[in-house]
N, C-alpha and C positions, 0 to 999 in steps of 0.2 A: 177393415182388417178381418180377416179369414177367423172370428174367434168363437170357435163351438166345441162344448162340449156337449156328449151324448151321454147321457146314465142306461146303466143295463136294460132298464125297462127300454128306452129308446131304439139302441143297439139292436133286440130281438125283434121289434117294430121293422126296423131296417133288414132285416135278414128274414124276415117273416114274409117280406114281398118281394126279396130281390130275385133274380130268376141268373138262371146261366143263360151267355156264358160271364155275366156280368160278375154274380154270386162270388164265383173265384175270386176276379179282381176284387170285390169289397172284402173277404174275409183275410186274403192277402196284403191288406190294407192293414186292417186291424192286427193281426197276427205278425206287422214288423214296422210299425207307425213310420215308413218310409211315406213320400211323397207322391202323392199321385202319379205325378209326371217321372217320377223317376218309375215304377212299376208298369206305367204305359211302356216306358221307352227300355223294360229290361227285354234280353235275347239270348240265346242258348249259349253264346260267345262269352257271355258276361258272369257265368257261374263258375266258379273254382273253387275247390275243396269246402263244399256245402258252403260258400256265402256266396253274394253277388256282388260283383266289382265293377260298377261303370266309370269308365275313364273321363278325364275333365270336361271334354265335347261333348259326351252325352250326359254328364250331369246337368240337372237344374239349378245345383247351388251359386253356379255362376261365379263359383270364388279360384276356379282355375285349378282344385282338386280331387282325383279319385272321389269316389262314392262308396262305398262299401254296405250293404246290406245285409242283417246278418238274421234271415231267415229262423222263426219256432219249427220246429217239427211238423206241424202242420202246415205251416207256407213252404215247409221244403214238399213235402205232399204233391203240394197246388201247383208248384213249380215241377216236380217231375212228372206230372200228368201233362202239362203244356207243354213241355217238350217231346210229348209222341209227334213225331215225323215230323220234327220241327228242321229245320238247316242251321248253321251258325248264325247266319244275318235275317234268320225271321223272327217278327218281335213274337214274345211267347204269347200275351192277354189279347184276344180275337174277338172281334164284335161276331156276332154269329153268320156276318156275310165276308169272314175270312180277311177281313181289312183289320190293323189296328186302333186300337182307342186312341181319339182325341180328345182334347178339353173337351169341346162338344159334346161329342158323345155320352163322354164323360156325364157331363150337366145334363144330358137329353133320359138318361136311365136313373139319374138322381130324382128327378123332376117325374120320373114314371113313378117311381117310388113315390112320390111325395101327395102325388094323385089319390094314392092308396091309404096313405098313414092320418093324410090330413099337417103335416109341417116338412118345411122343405131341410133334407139336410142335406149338408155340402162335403163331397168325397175330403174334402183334408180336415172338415172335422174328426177324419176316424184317427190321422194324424196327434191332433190335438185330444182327443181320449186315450188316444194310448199313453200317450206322455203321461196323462192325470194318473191314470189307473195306474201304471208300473210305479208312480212314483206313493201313490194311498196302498199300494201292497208292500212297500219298502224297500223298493230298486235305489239302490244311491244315487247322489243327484252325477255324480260322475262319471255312471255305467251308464244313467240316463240321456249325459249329453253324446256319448262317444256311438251310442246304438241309432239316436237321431243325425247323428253327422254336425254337431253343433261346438264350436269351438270355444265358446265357455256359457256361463247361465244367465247371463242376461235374456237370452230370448225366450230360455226355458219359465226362467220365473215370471219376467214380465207378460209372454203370451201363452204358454201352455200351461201351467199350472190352471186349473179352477176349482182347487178346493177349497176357497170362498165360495161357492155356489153349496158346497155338499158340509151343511154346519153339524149333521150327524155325525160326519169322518172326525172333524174338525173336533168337536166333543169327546168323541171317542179316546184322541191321540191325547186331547188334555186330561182325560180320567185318568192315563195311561204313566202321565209323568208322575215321579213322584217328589216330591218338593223338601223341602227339608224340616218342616213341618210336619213330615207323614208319619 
């Protein structure tokens, strides 16, 4: 199972080596915890009134519905840069020889990175950070499922959550209750 989480220190490790036109797609990553393969395969076609819509064929979720993306301020940024001189049916994220990102590729600039940092991290763990971190800033869990495209929380709880790895957070929330004792 695809299960990583990346801590801040990590995160800046990753963006501290990643290069364009790569950079993009990873901060575009982090900046809307969408799925790699959904972000490879978005196109200038797919943007309507500031989100991204990919229809069930080009979703990855493979469950036969729309996709909907719902881009920060900053991946809307990333996205209107990618579409300088783009057509409707070109995909926006470009490896620098004007071809699309695949898995491959994908893995092959992950693995550049990993060269550098010394541990390999995997493009949908940034998926699975973002979930943690919107949810240890106190995103409900019900904005959380609806922003990942996730139709209830089983998947959220059982695979993306990992704040059992972060027992600081975890201390902190407990300080934070107050019991009826207080």
């Amino acid at each position: 199972m695809r299960d990583e989480y990346y801590d801040d220190d990590q995160c800046s490790q990753i963006l501290g080596k990643v290069k364009e036109p790569f950079k993009s797609f990873v901060v575009f990553l982090m900046e809307t915890g969408c799925r790699p393969g959904e972000a490879r395969r978005l196109k200038p076609r797919h943007m309507r009134d500031r989100v991204c819509v990919l229809p069930p064929v080009e979703s990855v979720k493979g469950d036969g519905t729309e996709r909907t993306i719902y881009p920060s301020d900053k991946a809307w940024e990333i996205l209107e840069a990618q579409l300088q001189g783009r057509e409707p049916d070109d995909f926006l994220f470009l490896i620098t020889k004007g071809r699309p990102w695949t898995k491959d590729s994908i893995k092959c600039a992950m693995h550049r990175i990993a060269d550098e940092i010394g541990w390999t991290p995997i493009a949908y763990g940034l998926r699975h950070t973002w979930c943690t971190n919107a949810l240890m800033q106190g995103m409900g869990l019900e904005t959380v499922l609806q922003l990942m495209s996730h139709k209830d929380e089983k998947m959220v709880l059982r695979v993306y959550q990992k704040l059992k790895k972060n027992p600081e957070y975890l201390l902190e929330q407990a300080n934070k209750f107050r019991s009826a004792a207080s």
